[in-house]
C-alpha positions in Angstrom: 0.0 0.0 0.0 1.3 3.7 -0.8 0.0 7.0 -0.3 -0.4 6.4 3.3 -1.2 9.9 5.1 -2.4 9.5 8.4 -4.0 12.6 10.1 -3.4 11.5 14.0 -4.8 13.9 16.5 -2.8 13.1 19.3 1.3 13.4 17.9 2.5 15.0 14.7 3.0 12.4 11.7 5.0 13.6 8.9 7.1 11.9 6.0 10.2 12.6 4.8 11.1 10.7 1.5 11.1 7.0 2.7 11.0 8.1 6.7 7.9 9.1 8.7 8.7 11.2 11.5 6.1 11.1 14.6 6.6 13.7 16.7 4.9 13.6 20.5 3.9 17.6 21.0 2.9 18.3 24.3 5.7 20.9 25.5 4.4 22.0 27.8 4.0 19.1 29.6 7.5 17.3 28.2 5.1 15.2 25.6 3.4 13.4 28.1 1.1 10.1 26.7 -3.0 9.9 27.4 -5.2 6.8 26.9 -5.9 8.4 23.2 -2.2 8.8 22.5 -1.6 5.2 23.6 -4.3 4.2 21.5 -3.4 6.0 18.2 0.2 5.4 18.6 -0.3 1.5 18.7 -3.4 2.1 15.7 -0.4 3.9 13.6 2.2 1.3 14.2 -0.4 -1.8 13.3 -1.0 0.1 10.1 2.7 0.4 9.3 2.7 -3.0 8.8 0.9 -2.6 5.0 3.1 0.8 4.4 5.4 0.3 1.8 6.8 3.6 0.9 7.6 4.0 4.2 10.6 1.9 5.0 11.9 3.5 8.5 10.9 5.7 11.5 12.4 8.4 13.8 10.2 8.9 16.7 10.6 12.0 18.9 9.4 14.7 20.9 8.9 18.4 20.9 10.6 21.2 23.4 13.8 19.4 23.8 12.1 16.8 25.6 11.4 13.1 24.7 8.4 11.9 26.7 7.5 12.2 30.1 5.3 9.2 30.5 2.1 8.6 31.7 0.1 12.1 32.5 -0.4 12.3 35.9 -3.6 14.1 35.8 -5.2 12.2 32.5 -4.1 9.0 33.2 -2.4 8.0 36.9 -5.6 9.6 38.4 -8.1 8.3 36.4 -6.6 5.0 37.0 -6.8 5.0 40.8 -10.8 5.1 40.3 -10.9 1.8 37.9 -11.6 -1.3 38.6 -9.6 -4.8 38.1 -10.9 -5.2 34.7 -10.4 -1.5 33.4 -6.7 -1.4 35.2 -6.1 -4.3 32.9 -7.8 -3.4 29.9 -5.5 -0.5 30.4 -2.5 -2.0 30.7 -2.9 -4.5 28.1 -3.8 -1.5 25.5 0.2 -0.1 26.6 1.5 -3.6 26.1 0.1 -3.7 22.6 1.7 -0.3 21.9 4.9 -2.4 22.4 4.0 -4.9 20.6 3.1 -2.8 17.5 6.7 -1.3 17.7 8.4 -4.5 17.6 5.9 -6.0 15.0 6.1 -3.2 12.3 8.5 -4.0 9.6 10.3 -0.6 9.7 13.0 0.0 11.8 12.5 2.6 14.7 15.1 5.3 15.4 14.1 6.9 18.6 16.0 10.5 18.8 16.0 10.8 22.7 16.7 15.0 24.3 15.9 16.0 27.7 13.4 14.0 29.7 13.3 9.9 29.2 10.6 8.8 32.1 8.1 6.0 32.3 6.5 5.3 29.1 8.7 7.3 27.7 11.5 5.4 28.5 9.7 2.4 27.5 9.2 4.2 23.6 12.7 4.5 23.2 13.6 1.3 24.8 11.2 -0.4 22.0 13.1 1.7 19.2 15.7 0.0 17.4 17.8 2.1 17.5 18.8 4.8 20.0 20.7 8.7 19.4 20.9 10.5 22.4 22.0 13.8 23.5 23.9 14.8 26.4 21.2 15.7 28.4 18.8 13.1 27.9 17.5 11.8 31.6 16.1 8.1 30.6 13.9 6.9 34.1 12.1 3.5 34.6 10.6 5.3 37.3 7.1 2.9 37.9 8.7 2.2 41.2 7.9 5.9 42.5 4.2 5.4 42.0 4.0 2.2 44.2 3.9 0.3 40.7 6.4 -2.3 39.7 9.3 -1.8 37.0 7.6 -5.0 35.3 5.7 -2.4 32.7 5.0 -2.8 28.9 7.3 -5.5 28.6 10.6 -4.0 30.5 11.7 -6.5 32.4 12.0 -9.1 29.2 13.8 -6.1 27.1 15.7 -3.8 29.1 18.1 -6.3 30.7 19.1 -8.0 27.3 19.8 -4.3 25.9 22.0 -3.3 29.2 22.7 -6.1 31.3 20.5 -8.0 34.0 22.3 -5.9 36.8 21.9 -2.5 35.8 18.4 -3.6 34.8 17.3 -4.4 37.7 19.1 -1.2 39.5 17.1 1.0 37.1 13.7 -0.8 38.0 14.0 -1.0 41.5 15.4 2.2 42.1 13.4 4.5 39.4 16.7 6.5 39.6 17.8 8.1 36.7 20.8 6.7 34.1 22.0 9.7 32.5 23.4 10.6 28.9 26.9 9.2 30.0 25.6 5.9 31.4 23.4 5.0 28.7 25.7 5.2 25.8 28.6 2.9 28.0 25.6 0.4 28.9 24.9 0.5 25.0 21.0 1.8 25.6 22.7 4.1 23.5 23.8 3.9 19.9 25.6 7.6 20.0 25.2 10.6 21.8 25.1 14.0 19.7 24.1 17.2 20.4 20.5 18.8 20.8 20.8 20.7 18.2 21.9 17.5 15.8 19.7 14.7 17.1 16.8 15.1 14.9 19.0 15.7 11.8 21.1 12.3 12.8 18.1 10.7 13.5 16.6 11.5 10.2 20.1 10.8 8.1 20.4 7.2 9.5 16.2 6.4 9.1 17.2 7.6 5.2 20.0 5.1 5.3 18.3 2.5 6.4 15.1 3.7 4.3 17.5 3.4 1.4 18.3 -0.5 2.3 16.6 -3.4 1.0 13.4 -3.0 2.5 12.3 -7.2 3.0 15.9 -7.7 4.0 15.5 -5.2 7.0 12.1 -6.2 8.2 13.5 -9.7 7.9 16.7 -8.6 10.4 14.4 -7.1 12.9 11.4 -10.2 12.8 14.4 -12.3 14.0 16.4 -10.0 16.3 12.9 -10.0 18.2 12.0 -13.3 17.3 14.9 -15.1 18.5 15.1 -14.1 22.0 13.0 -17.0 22.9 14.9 -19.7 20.3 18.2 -21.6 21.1 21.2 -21.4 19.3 20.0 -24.6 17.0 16.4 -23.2 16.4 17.5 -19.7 15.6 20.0 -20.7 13.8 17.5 -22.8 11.4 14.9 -19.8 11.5 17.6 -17.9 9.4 18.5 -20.2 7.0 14.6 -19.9 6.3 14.9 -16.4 6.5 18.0 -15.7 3.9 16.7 -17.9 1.7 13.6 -15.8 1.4 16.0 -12.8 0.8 17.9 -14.6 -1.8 14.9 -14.7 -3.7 14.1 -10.9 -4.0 15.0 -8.6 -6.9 17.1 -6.4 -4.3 19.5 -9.5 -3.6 19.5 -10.1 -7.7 20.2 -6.1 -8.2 22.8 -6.2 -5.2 25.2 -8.8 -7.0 24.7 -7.1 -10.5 26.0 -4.2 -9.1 28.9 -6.2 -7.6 29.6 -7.4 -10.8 29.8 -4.2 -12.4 31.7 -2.1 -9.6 29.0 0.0 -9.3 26.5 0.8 -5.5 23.2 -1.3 -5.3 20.2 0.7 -5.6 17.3 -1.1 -3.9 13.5 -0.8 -5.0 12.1 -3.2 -2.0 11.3 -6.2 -4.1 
């Protein structure tokens, strides 16, 4: 499908070339999330899924913030007057936001300035790939609300992307892991400056956009995929999965460019 132009009310959606660009703008309140935003974001990235002239995505915030989570005031206090079944019809609808990320073909390049906190931190933690700036503040802070850092699937992710230990101090604590931390743990890809991280953002979606677009999905299906395979299993998986490559037009154009010295251009077929 092509010509895809969602009109969300909730975020900004724009496309550059091959890249869409979602862009949480509440300023004012450091781009917090609201049951609607939870529910469009995880509606766009279900869609994605039929996109094909959009091959990659940079997600990121407005103000020089990121995301600041939850609202308090739209969501943490409607949610103290729920009952079971609407806390987890709730949580359930955040969980599928995650599960949208991981499940749509495109890669996700989350450029992360300023505040980091909650579902925030969860957003970029579901992104592929990570640019930071200096001052980004990334906080698994569930813990400070009496809630546990078991949210939207962080317990299962964050420790393979940092380590079990310093998972588990970031959950339990809520504290903080600044700029510096983040890129040594490798939450980080790169750190760059405010001024830079949308640009970098956007230059290495384009780069990726300009890829071979099966190939890709196909890298991040089994990057999430085989976290629950063993060595054998996954190891079969991607002999099924290359061989499925090898019969694209892309893999046919990339060797015919080999052959004549010359760069592959790839057309996602």
């Amino acid at each position: 499908m092509s010509g895809f132009a969602p009109r969300p009310n909730h975020f900004e959606w724009r496309q550059e070339g091959r890249v869409g660009v979602i862009t949480l703008n509440r300023p004012e309140r450091k781009n917090p999330l609201t049951f609607d935003s939870y529910a469009e974001l995880r509606e766009l990235f279900r869609d994605l899924k039929d996109i094909d002239d959009v091959r990659a995505i940079v997600l990121c915030g407005a103000g020089g913030n990121f995301c600041s989570g939850g609202d308090v005031h739209e969501i943490i206090g409607p949610l103290t007057e729920r009952d079971p079944a609407g806390l987890l019809e709730f949580t359930r609808m955040t969980g599928d936001l995650v599960k949208a990320m991981r499940h749509c073909p495109q890669p996700i390049v989350a450029a992360v300035d300023g505040v980091c906190a909650g579902a925030g931190a969860i957003l970029a933690m579901s992104s592929d790939f990570r640019l930071g700036t200096p001052r980004a503040k990334t906080a698994f802070l569930f813990t400070r609300v009496g809630l546990a850092g078991c949210d939207m699937g962080a317990c299962a992710m964050l420790p393979r992307i940092i380590g079990q230990g310093r998972a588990s101090e970031l959950l339990f604590t809520g504290r903080s892991m600044s700029a510096d931390e983040g890129l040594a743990w490798g939450f980080f890809n790169r750190l760059v400056s405010p001024e830079q991280v949308l640009t970098e953002s956007l230059q290495l979606a384009a780069e990726i956009a300009s890829g071979p677009t099966l190939a890709h999905a196909m890298t991040k299906k089994m990057l999430h995929a085989e976290w629950n395979l063993s060595i054998d299993a996954a190891i079969d998986a991607e002999a099924e999965a290359q061989a499925i490559c090898m019969q694209t037009e892309d893999f046919r154009r990339a060797y015919e460019a080999f052959s004549a010295k010359q760069r592959p251009t790839f057309k996602g077929s």
